[in-house]
N, C-alpha and C positions, 0 to 999 in steps of 0.2 A: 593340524590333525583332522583329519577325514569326519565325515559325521557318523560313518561305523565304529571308527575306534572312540570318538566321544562317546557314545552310548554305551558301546561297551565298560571303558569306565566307570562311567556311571553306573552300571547294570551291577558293576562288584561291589563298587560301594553299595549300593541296596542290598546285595546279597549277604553282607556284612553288618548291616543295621537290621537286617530279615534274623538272621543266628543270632545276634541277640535278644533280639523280640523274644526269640521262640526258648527264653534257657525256660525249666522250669517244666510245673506242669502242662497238659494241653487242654486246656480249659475253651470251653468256647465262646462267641458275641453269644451274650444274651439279650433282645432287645427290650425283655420288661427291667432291666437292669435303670431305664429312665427311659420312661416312654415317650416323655413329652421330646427328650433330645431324638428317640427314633423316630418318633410319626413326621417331625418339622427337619430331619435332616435335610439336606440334597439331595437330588436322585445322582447314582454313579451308576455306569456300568465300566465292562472291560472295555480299554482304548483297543486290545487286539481283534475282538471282536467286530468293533466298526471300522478299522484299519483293513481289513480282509476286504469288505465290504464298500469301499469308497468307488469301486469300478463295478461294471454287471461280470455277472462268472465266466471267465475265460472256456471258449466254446474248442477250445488247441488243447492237445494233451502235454505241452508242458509242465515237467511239474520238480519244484526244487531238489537240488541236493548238499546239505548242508551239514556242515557235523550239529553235534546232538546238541551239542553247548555252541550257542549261536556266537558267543562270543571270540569263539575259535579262528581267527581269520585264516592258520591258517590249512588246505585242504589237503596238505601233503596225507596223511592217513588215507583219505579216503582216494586220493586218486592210486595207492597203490593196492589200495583193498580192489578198486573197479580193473587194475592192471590184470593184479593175479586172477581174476573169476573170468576174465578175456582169454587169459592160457588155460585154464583148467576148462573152461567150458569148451574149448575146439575152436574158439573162433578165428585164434590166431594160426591153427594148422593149416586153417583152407589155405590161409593167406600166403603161404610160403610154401609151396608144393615143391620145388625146384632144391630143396634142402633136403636132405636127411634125415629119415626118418626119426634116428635114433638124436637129432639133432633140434626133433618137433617136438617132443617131452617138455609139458607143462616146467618140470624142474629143471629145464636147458633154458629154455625162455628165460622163466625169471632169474637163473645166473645173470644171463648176458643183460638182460635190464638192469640191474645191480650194476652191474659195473659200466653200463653206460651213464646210467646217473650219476658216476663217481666220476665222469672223465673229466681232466682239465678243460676243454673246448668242443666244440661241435666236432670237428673232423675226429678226434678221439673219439667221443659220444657214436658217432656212425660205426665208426669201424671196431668199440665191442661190441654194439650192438645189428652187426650184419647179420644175423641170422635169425632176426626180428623181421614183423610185416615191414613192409620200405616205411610206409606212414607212419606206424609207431617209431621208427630208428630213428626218422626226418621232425616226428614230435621231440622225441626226449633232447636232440642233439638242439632244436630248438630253445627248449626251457633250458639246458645249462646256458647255453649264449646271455639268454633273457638276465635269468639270478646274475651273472655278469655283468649284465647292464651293456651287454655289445649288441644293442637293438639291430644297427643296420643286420647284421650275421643273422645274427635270431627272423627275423624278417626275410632273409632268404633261405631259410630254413622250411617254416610256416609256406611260402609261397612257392616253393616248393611240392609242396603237400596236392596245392591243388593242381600242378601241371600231372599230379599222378593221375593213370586210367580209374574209370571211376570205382572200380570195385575194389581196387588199393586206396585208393582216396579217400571213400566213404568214412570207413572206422575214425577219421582222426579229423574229416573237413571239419566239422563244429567247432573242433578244439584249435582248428589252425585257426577257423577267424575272428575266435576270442583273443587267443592272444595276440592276433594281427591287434587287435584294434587296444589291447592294452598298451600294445607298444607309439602306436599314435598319440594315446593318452600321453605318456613319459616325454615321448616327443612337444607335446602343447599343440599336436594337431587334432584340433576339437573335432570340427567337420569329417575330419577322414576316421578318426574312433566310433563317431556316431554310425558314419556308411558300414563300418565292421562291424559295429553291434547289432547294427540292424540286419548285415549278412547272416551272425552270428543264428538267429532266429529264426529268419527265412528258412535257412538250410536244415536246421531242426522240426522247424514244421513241414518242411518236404518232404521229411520220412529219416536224415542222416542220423545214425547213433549220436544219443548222447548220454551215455551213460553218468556223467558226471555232474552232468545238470546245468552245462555251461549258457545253454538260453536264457535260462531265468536268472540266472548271476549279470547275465550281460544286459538285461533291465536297469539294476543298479548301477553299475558300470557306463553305463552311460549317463545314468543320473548324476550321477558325479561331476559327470564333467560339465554338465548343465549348471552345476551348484558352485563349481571352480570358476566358470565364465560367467557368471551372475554375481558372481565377488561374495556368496555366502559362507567360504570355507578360507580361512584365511589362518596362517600363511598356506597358500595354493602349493598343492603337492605336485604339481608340474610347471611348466612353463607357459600356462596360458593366461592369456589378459582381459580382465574383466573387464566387461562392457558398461560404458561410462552411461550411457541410460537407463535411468530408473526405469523404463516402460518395459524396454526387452529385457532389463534383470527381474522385472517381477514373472514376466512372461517365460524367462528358463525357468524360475521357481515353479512356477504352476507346471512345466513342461517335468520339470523331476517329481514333481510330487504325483503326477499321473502316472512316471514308467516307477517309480517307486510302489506304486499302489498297486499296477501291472505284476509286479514282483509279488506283494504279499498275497496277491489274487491267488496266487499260486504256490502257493503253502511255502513262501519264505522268511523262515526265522530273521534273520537278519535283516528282510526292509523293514521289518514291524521295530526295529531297532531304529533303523534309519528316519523311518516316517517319524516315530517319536521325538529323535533329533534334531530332524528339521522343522517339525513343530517346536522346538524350545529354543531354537536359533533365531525364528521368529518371531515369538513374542519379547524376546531379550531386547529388541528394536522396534522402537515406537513407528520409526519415520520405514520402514522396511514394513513390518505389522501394516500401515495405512494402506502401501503403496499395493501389497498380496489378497489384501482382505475382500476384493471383489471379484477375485478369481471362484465361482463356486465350490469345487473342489477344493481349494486352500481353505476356504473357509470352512467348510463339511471340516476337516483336517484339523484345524483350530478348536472349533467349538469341541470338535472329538474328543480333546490333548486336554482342553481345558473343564469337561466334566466328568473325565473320566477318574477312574479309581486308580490307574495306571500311570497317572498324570505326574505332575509337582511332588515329590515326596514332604515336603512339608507344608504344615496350615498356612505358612505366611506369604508362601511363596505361589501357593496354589491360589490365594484369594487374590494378589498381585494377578496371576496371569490372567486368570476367571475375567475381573475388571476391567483387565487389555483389550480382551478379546474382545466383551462385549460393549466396548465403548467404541472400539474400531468398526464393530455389525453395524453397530444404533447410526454411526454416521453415513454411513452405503443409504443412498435414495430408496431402492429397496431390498432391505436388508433381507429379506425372509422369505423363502417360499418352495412350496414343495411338502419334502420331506424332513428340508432341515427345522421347519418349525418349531415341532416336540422339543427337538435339543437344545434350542437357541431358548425355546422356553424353560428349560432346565439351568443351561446357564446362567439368564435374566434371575435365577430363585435364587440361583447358589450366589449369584451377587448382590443380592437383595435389593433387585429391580423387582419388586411385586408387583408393580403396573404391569409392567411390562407383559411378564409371563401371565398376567390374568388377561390380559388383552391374547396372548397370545394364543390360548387353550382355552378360551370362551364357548368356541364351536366343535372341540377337537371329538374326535370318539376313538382314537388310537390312546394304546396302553399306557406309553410316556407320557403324553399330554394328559391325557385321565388322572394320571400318577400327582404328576405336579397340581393339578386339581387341585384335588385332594389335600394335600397338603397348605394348599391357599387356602381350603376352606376351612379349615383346621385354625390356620394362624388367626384366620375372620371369628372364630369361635361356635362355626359352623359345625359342630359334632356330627348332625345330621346328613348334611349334604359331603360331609369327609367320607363317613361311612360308604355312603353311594358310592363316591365318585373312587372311592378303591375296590369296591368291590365291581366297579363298572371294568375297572383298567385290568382286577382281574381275571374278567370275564374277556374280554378283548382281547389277552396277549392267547389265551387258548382259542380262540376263533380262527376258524377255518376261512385263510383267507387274506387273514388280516395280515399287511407288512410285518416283518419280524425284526423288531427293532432292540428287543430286549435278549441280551444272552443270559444264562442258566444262571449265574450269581445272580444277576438282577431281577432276574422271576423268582427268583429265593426271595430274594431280601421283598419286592414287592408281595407276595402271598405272605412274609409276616411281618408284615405292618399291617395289612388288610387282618391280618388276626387279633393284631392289638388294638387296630380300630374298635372291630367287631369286640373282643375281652371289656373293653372301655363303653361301650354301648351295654351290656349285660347280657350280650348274647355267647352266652362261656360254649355253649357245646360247639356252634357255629366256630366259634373261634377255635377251639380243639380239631374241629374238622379241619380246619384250613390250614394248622400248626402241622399237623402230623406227617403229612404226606413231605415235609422238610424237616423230621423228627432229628436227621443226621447232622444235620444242621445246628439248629433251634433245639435242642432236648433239654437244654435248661428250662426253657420257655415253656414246652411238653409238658416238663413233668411239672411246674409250677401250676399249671391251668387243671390239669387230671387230678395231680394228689391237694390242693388245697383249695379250689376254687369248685371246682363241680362237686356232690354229693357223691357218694359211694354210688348209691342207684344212677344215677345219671352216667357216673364214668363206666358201670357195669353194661349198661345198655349203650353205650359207645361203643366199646372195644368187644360184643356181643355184636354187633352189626359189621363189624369190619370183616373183611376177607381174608378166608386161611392165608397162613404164610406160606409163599413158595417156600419150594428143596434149597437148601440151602447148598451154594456152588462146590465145588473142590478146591480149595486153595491150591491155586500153582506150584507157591513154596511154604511150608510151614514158620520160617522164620519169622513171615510177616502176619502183625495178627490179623485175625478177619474182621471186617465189619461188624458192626454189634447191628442184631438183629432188634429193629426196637418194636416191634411189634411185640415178641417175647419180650421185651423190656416192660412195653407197656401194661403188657398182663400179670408179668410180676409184681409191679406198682401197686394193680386193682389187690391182685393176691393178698401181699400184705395190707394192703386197707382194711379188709375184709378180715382179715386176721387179727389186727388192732383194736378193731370193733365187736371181736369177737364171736364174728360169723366166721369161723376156721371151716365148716363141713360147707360154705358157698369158695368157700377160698382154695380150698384144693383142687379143682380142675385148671386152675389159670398158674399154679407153681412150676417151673419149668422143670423136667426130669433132673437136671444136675445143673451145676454153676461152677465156673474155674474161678478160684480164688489162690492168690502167690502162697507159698509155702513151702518151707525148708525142704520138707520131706514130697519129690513128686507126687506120689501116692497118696498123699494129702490134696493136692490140690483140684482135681474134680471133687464137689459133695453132691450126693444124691442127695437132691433137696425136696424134691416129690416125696419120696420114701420120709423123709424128716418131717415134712409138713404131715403126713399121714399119723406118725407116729406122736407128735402134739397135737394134732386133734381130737386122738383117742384116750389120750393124757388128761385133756383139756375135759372131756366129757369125764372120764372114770372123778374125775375132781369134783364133783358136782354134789349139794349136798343129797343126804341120805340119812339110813340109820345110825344109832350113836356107834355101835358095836363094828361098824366100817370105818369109822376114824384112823385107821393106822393104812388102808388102804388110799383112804382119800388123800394122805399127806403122804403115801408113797406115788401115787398120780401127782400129784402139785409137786413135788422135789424132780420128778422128772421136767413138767412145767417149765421149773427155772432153770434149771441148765441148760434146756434146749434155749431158751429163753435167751442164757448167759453166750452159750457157745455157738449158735445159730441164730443169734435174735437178727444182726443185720441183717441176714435174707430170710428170715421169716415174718420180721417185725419192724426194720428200720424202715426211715424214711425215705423217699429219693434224692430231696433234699434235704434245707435244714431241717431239726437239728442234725440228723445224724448221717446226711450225704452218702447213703446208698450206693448214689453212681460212680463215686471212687472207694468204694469199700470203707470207706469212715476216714482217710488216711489224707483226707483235708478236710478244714473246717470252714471250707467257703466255694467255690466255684461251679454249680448246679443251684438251677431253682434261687426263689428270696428269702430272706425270715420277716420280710415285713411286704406289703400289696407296693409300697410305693419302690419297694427296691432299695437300689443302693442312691438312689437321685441324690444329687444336693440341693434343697429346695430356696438357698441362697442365692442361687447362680441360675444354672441354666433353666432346669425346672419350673413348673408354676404352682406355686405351693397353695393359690386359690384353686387351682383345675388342676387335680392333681390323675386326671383321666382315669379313676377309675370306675367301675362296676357300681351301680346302685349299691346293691346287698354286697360288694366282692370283700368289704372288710372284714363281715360277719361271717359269709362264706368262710371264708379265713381262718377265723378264730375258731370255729367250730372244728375246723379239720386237722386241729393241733394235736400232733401225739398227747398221754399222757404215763411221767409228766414232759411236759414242751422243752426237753433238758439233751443237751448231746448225748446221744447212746442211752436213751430213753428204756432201751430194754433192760439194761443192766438193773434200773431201780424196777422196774416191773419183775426183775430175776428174784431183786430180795425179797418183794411183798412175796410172791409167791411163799417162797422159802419159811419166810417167817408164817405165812398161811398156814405151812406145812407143820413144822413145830408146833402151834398153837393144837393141834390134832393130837398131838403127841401123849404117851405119858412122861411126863419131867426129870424120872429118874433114867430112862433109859439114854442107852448110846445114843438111840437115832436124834433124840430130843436135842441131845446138844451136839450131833455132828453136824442137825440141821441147821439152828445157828453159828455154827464154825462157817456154813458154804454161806447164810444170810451175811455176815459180816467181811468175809471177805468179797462179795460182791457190792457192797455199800461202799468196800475199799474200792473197788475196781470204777463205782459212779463218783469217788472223788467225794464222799458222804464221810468225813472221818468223824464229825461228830453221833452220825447214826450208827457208827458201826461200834461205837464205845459204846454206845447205850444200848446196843444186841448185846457186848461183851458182859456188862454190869446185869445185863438180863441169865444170863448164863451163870455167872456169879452167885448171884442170889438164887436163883431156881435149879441148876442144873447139877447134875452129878461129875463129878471131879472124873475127871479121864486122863491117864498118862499123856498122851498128846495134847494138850490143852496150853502147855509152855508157847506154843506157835499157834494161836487161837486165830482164827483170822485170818492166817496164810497157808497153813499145811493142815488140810481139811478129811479128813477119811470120809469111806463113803457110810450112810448111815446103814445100821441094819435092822430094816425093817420086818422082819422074821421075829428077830428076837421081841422089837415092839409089841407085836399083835400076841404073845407068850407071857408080856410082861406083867398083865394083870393076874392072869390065874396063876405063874410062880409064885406071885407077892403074897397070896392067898394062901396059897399050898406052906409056903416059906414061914409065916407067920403061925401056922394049924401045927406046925413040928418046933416050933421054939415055943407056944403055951399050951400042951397036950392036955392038960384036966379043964385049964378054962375051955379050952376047943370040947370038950367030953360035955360038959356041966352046959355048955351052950348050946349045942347039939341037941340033947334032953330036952331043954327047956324049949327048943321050936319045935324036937316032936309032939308033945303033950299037950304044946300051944295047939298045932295043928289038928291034933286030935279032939281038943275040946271044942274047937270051930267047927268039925264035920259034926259032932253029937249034936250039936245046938241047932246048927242048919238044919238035921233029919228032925228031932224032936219038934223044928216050928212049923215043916211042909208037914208031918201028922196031926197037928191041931189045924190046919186048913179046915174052912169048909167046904164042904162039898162040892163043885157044879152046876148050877141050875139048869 
């Protein structure tokens, strides 16, 4: 089996063990999830990444062509997609002037292609398709011989090609002398595949079309055959014989691992497959391992294979190879230099050579080496010089200048660790600054540092300093969702802080105009949330106390309170994370943010439950920034008090009094309070007025009517003055006469006054 279709295999199996990773929600790494396991991990980056990069950038315009799924060996689609855009674009008309007209139609072409592909033999293959360029007739009648397997034919086919003039030639020479030289391969003539492959190129970078991409394929193509006569591919897919010296078998290896690298210079999916392969073919052989590992490239190749994130798909097998590699480095006279440094010092970590890597990044001032630093100075219990030396590494990878060794994961993952450093030092805003700009990222980490570690003021004046948010793009297709903008994420965070704290009138400019939330009913699903927040913040004031004779207003303001409370609390009033997980709408009880500073660690195991890296003050922090109360879906009990606020205003006979406790109770049911809301129901009981609806107390709630409330005392007045008419008369009397004998008594004592002086 070739080292393309091993990879490939492999490649499905991971895409298979990838779909099941992925059932469930999409939750993201968090890395204060345990910090001690993030800050002391390994550094990884993408193997494709530095796979690309093993050569300097090809200064040729070759450049691959490849199906989308690398794994596809094979290219029949695309070479008949490259056919058809040959006849529709005109190119094939120039070529066959001598034909007719109505015989030069894109849709004449490809008939007669069609059924030369289908012919039993070459001479068939020609002659449907005679009214083809000679090149493409003398290619296709080629390839049927080939899939045959009648090379010599197919070979006079191809060489053919080139006795054509050259402006018949041109169109199809690249393609004649890749397959020249595949057919050498089949043959076990190594030497003469290589002279083809090599032609193959030549003549591409002379200017010949090649639409198909045949140059860069014939890179690996020839690597092959390097990796078949070097005895690395076994059993050998042709007839060649591998060379009985270790010296020159190391030496094809290094020679394939260069046209392989050649290949991925050049944006091809498939050596990045390949180079992997013949990395893991490698380390699988100790005595093969010793014999390559001085080749620098092989090595650069190795250490690549072996720190990358790309690498070994399992722990055991990744720390197997890790140790291969760098026990085969250690032994090279000199093992290290250059560029490969940084990496070999990444590997020395990830094998827990700490010598080593601290000898190795002692002087470094590049980002990797910084990185690993770092991380030694961390295990030393250097807190101080970690801090530095990550935020040295990065400063370094954004320097102008500086090599670029680290790809976009890896400057992820390095800016937050440099955050958890800095979170773990007490410096929370620093750390917020560093998190955010990987908010897409890290937003569990985000919101954990904004909603419970920095102070409302602090995160106010944070995301008050940040820069408007651009326009947001036009989605191509509606199907897919967009991006969450987490800048608007982040100010609706503050928002409800500020809400919870009951600064509702600083909270309203940071509420985003609306929020899609799932719901049955489309129309449902945008809520003007701006408008909501406005509407409880005016709620929230009219509630305030006042005179007594307001009471039925102030509990019509608080009964709004709780229902916004009840029915809008998550995005007015919920958390980001725990308890009430925000950033999935409540509809899981775990995956954003922590409920505790140290996370989910197990402080048995990996963790260090003496240094458990946090924040001076971050426990206090902490607890201070707890909803109240600290309970899943916190608003719901904040719905009842309200509610029950609301009632206590009330007068006790009216409807509103006990429909307000019907909405208190059944929101006590809704926080899972079933002993609170039997003792709203016993409140009702005893105090309230018996109302037809009352059989379903607690679930079927009417609304109250607070009209009749503010009515209810002067009826009860009136109500009572017409069921006892003579005591009403007889009582009446008796405060006129009272009042009357008050005004005599007052006038008769201001006449005995004395005088003024």
């Amino acid at each position: 089996m070739s080292p393309r279709k091993i990879a490939v295999a492999a490649l499905v199996a991971l895409a298979t063990v990838g779909g099941a990773l992925a059932c469930g929600p999409d939750f993201p790494w968090q890395l204060l999830d345990d910090r001690h396991a993030t800050l002391t991990e390994p550094v990884a980056f993408g193997f494709s990444f530095d796979a690309t990069r093993l050569v300097a950038t090809p200064q040729d315009t070759l450049r691959a062509v490849e199906p989308s799924d690398p794994g596809d060996t094979s290219s029949e689609p695309e070479v008949l997609a490259i056919e058809r855009h040959e006849a529709q674009s005109g190119t094939w008309q120039a070529l066959v002037p001598d034909v007719p007209a109505g015989a030069r139609t894109a849709e004449a072409f490809l008939q007669q292609l069609q059924a030369a592909r289908t012919a039993a033999d070459g001479p068939a293959a020609q002659a449907a398709g005679a009214g083809l360029p000679k090149a493409v007739a003398l290619y296709v009648a080629g390839a049927v011989e080939f899939q045959a397997q009648r090379y010599d034919r197919a070979a006079a086919y191809f060489a053919a090609i080139d006795a054509l003039p050259q402006r018949q030639r041109a169109i199809r020479a690249v393609a004649a002398a890749y397959m020249t030289g595949r057919i050498h391969q089949a043959r076990g003539e190594a030497e003469a595949a290589r002279a083809a492959f090599r032609a193959t190129r030549a003549l591409a970078e002379a200017g010949a079309p090649d639409p198909m991409g045949l140059a860069v394929a014939s890179f690996g193509e020839e690597a092959r055959v390097d990796l078949v006569e070097a005895g690395l591919i076994e059993p050998a897919p042709w007839p060649i014989e591998a060379v009985a010296d270790p010296a020159k078998a190391a030496s094809l290896i290094g020679q394939a691992v260069r046209l392989y690298a050649e290949q991925a210079a050049r944006e091809s999916k498939v050596a990045l497959l390949s180079l992997r392969q013949v990395a893991s073919l490698l380390v699988a052989d100790a005595d093969v391992l010793g014999q390559v590992i001085g080749d620098p490239l092989v090595r650069r190749l190795l250490v690549t294979y072996a720190v990358s994130r790309e690498g070994p798909w399992d722990d055991e097998s990744s720390e197997v190879v890790s140790a291969g590699v760098i026990e085969a480095v250690l032994k090279l006279p000199t093992p290290t230099a250059g560029e490969e440094i940084d990496r070999l010092a990444a590997l020395a970590y990830r094998t827990g050579r700490y010598d080593v890597a601290g000898r190795l990044t002692a002087k470094t001032d590049r980002p990797l080496g910084l990185w690993v630093r770092a991380k030694l100075a961390l295990r030393h219990g250097d807190r101080e010089a970690a801090v530095r030396d990550w935020s040295a590494a990065l400063a370094a990878s954004a320097k102008e200048g500086m090599p670029d060794d680290l790809d976009d994961d890896a400057r992820t993952r390095l800016r937050g660790e440099a955050a958890v450093a800095k979170l773990s030092a007490g410096a929370y805003e620093d750390s917020l600054r560093l998190l955010f700009p990987v908010a897409q990222t890290y937003w569990g980490d985000v919101a954990y540092v904004a909603e419970r570690i920095l102070t409302i003021d602090e995160l106010k004046r944070f995301v008050d300093g940040l820069p408007p948010a651009a326009p947001k793009p036009r989605r191509a297709s509606t199907d897919e969702p967009a991006p969450r903008d987490r800048l608007e994420d982040l100010r609706a965070l503050l928002a409800r802080r500020l809400a919870r704290d009951g600064r509702v009138a600083e909270a309203l400019p940071y509420f985003p105009e609306s929020v899609e939330r799932w719901s049955d009913d489309p129309a449902q699903r945008e809520v003007p949330l701006a408008a909501e927040a406005r509407v409880y913040g005016n709620a929230i004031d009219a509630a305030r106390p006042t005179w007594r004779w307001r009471n039925v207003s102030r509990a019509e303001a608080l009964f709004e309170v709780a229902m916004l409370s009840r029915k809008r609390g998550m995005e007015l009033l919920g958390t980001e994370g725990p308890p009430d997980l925000a950033a999935v709408d409540g509809n899981y009880t775990w995956g954003y943010g922590q409920e505790s500073p140290r996370g989910t660690a197990d402080t048995t195991s990996r963790s260090e439950p003496k240094a458990p890296l946090l924040g001076p003050d971050e426990a206090s922090r902490f607890a201070a920034s707890a909803p109240t109360p600290d309970k899943r879906f916190h608003y719901r009990v904040v719905a009842t008090d309200r509610a029950l606020e609301a009632a206590d205003l009330l007068p006790q006979g009216s409807q509103a009094y006990a429909a307000t406790l019907c909405w208190a109770t059944r929101f006590a049911f809704d926080s899972d309070d079933e002993a609170r809301a039997k003792s709203i129901y016993r409140r009702y009981v005893a105090t309230g007025p018996l109302q037809p609806w009352a059989k379903r107390f607690g679930r079927d709630c009417p609304a109250p009517d607070f009209d009749a409330a503010r009515d209810y005392w002067p009826k009860r007045v009136l109500h009572l003055a017409r069921r006892h008419a003579a005591l009403t008369l007889v009582t009446g009397l008796g405060a006129i006469l009272l009042l009357a004998g008050a005004a005599v008594a007052i006038r008769r004592r201001q006449g005995s006054g004395s005088a003024p002086s």
